[in-house]
C-alpha positions in Angstrom: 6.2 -26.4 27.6 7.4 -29.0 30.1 10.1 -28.0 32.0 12.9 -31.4 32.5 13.7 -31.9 36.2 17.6 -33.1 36.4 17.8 -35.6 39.6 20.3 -34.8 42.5 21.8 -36.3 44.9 23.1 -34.7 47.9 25.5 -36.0 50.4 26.8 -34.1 53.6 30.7 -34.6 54.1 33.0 -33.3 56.8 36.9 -32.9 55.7 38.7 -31.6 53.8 37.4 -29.8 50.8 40.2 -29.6 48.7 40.8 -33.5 48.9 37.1 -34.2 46.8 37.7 -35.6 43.2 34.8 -33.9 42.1 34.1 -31.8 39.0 34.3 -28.6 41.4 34.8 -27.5 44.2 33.0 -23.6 45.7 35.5 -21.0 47.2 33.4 -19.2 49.6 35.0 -16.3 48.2 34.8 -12.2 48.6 33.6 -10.2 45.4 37.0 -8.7 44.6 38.1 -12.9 44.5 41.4 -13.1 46.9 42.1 -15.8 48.4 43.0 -15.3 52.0 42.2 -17.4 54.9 39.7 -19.8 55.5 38.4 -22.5 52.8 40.1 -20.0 50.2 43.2 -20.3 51.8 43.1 -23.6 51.7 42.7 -24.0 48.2 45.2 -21.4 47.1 47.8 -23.4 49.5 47.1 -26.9 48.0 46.0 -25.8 44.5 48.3 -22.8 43.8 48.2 -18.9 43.5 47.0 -20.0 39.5 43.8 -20.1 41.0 43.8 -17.2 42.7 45.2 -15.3 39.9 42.1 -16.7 37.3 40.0 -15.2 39.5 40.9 -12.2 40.3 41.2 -11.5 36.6 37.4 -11.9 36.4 36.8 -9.4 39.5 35.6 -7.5 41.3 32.1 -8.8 40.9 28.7 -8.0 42.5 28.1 -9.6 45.1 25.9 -12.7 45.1 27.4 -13.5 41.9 30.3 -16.7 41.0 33.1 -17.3 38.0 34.9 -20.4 37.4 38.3 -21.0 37.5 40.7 -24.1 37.0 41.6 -25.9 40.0 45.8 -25.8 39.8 46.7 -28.6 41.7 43.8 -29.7 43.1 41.9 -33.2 42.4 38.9 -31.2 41.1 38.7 -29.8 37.6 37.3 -26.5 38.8 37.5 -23.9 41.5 34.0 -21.6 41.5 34.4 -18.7 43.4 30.6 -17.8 44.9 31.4 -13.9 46.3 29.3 -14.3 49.0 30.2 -11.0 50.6 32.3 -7.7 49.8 35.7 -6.2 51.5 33.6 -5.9 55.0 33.7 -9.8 54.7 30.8 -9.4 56.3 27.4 -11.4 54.3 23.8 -12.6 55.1 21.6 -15.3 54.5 20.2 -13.8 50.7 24.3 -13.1 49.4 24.6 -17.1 50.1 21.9 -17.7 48.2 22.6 -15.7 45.5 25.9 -16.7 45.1 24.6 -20.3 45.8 22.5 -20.4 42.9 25.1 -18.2 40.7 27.7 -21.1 41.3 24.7 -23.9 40.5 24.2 -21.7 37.5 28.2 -21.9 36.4 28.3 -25.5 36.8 25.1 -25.8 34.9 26.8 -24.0 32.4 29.7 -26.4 31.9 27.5 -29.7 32.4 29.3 -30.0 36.0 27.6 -33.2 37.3 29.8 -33.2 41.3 30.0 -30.6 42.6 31.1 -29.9 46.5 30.5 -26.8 48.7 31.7 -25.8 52.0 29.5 -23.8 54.6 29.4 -20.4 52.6 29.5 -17.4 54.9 30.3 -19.3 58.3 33.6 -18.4 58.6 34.5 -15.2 58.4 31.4 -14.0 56.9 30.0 -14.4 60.5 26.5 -16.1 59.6 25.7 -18.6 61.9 24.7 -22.3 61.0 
């Protein structure tokens, strides 16, 4: 059985995340999906404490794992949430890429074709770029 092969294109962008007209945008989120500070503060601020509230619906998750939201506000049509660490907001280099491929996975899922991510587990996660 051949396997099809989807071609992607991938573009490096510094700004603002929450500003991207894209199909979705990633929270770098914890598993129990609040939104505090960092790039999930920014989105709950722009996009609305709707998103926040979608997602912790869905929670807690395991770690590594990633839901979908809507995006409130935002330009995006979706918010997914990769729970790149736990409450010790503390992660390592296989939670990102878990939660990486989980939130490829969800926009796989809906036939996502943009789809923007920040630097998951940089901030307060404490992993170093």
């Amino acid at each position: 059985m051949e396997k099809k092969i989807r071609e992607v294109t991938i573009e490096l962008y510094q700004g603002d995340i929450t500003e991207l007209e894209v199909d979705a945008i990633v929270n770098a989120a914890n598993n129990h999906l609040w939104m505090g500070a960092g790039v999930a503060g920014a989105i709950k601020r722009k996009g609305g404490k709707i998103i926040e509230d979608e997602a912790v619906a869905q929670g807690p998750i395991p770690i590594g794992e990633a839901v979908l939201t809507t995006a409130g506000k935002l330009p995006a049509k979706y918010v997914i949430h990769a729970a790149g660490m736990g409450r010790d907001l503390r992660t390592d280099a296989r939670k990102v890429r878990e939660s990486t491929r989980n939130s490829l996975l969800r926009a796989e899922e809906k036939k996502l074709s943009s789809i923007a991510f920040p630097a998951i587990g940089t901030g307060v996660g404490g992993l170093s770029y």
